[in-house]
FIDREN-554897 format. One record per residue (C-alpha): y, x, z; residue number from 0; residue in three letters; chain. Coordinates in nm, 3 decimals. Layout:
BEGIN
north: Y east: X up: Z num: NUM residu: ALA chaine: A
...
This chain:
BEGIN
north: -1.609 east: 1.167 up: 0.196 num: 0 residu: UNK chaine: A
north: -1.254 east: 1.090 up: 0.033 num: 1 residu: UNK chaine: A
north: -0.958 east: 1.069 up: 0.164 num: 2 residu: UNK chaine: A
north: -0.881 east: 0.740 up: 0.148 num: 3 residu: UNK chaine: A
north: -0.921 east: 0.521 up: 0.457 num: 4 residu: UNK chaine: A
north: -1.248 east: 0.364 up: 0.529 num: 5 residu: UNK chaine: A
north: -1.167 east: -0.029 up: 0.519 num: 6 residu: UNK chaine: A
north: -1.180 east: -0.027 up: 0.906 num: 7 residu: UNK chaine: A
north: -0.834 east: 0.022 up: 0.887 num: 8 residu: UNK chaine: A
north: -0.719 east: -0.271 up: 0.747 num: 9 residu: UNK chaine: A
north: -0.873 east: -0.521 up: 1.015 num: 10 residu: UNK chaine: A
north: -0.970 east: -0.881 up: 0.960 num: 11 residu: UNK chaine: A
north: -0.645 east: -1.088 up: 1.017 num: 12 residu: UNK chaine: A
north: -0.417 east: -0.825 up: 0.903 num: 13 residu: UNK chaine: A
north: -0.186 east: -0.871 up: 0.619 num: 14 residu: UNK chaine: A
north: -0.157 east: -0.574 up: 0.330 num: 15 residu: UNK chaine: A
north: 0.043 east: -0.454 up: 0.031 num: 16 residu: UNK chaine: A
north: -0.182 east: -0.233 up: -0.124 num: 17 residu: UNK chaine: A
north: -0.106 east: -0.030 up: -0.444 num: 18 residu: UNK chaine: A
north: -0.440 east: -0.078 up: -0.619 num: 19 residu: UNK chaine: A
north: -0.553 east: 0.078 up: -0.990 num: 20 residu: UNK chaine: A
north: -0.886 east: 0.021 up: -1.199 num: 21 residu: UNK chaine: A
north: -1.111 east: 0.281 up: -1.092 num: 22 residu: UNK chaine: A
north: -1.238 east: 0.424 up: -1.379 num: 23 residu: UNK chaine: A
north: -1.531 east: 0.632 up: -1.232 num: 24 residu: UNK chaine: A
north: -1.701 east: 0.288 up: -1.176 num: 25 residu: UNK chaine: A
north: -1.895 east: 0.090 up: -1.458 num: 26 residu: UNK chaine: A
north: -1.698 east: -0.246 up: -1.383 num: 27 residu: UNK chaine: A
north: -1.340 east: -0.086 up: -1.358 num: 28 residu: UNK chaine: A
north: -1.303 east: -0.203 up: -0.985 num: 29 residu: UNK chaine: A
north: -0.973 east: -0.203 up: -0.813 num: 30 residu: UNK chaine: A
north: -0.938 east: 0.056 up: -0.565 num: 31 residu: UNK chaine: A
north: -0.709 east: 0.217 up: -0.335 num: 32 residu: UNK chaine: A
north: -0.618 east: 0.596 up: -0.512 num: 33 residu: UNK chaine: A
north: -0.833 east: 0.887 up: -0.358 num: 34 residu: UNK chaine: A
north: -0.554 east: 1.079 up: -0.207 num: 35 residu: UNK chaine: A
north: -0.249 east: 0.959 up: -0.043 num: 36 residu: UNK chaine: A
north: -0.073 east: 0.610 up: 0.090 num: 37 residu: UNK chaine: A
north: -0.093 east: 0.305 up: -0.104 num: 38 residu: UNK chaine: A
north: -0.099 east: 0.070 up: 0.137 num: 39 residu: UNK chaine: A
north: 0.199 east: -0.131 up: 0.396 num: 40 residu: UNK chaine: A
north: 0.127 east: -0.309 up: 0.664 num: 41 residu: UNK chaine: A
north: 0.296 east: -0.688 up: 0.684 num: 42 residu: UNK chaine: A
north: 0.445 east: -0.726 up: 1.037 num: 43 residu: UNK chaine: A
north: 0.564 east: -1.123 up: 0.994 num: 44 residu: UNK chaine: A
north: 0.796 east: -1.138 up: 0.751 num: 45 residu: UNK chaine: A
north: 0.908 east: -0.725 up: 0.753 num: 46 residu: UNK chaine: A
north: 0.679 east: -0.450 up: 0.519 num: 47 residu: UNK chaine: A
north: 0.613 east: -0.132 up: 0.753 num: 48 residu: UNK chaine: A
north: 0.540 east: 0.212 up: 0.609 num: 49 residu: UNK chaine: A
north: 0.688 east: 0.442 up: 0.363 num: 50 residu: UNK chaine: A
north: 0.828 east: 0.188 up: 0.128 num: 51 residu: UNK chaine: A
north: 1.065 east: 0.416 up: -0.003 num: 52 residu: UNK chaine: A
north: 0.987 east: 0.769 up: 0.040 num: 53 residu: UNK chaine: A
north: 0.579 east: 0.846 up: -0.012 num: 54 residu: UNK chaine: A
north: 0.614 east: 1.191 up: 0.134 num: 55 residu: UNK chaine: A
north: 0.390 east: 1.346 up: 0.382 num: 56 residu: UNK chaine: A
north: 0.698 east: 1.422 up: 0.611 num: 57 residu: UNK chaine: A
north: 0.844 east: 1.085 up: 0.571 num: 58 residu: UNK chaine: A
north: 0.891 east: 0.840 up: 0.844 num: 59 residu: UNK chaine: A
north: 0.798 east: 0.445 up: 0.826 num: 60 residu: UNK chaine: A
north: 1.028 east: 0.198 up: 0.751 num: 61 residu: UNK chaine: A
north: 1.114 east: -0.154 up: 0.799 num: 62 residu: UNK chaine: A
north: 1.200 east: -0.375 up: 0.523 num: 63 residu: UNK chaine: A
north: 1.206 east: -0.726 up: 0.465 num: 64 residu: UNK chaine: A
north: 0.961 east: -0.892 up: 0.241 num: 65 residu: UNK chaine: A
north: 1.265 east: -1.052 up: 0.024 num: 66 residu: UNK chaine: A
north: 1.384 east: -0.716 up: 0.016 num: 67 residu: UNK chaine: A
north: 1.067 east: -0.563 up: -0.070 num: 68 residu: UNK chaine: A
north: 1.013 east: -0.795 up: -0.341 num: 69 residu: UNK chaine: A
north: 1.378 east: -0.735 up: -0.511 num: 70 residu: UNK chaine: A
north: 1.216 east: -0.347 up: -0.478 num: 71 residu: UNK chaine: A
north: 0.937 east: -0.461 up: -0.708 num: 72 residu: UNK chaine: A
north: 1.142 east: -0.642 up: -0.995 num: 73 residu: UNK chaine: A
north: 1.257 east: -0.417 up: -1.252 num: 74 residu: UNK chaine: A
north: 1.616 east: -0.402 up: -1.259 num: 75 residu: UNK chaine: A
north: 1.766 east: -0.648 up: -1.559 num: 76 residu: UNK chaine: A
């Protein structure tokens, strides 16, 4: 009924970067995946694919490396 993905999509043996938030609807404050859009990047060995830097519906997937990803992540000092 939302319109994020069912967990089917994410298969066993797959590897993930998912952007993940307390859900506050929820008496425990899981961690969820947000109800609309793409949080998540798929880990093809050691390159992130998906749209790492542009979250727009028109946007195409990328391919970066994870050190590069990473070095995404830091704030800049």
């Amino acid at each position: 009924m939302q319109c994020r993905p069912y967990v089917t999509q994410f298969p066993i043996g797959t590897d993930w970067v998912l952007a993940l938030s307390k859900d506050l609807r929820t008496e425990k404050r899981e961690l969820a995946i947000s109800g609309c859009g793409e949080y998540w990047l798929r880990v093809d060995g050691s390159n992130v694919v998906g749209k790492v830097t542009d979250g727009s519906s028109k946007a195409k997937p990328e391919i970066i490396s994870l050190p590069d990803f990473r070095k995404l992540l830091k704030p800049a000092t």
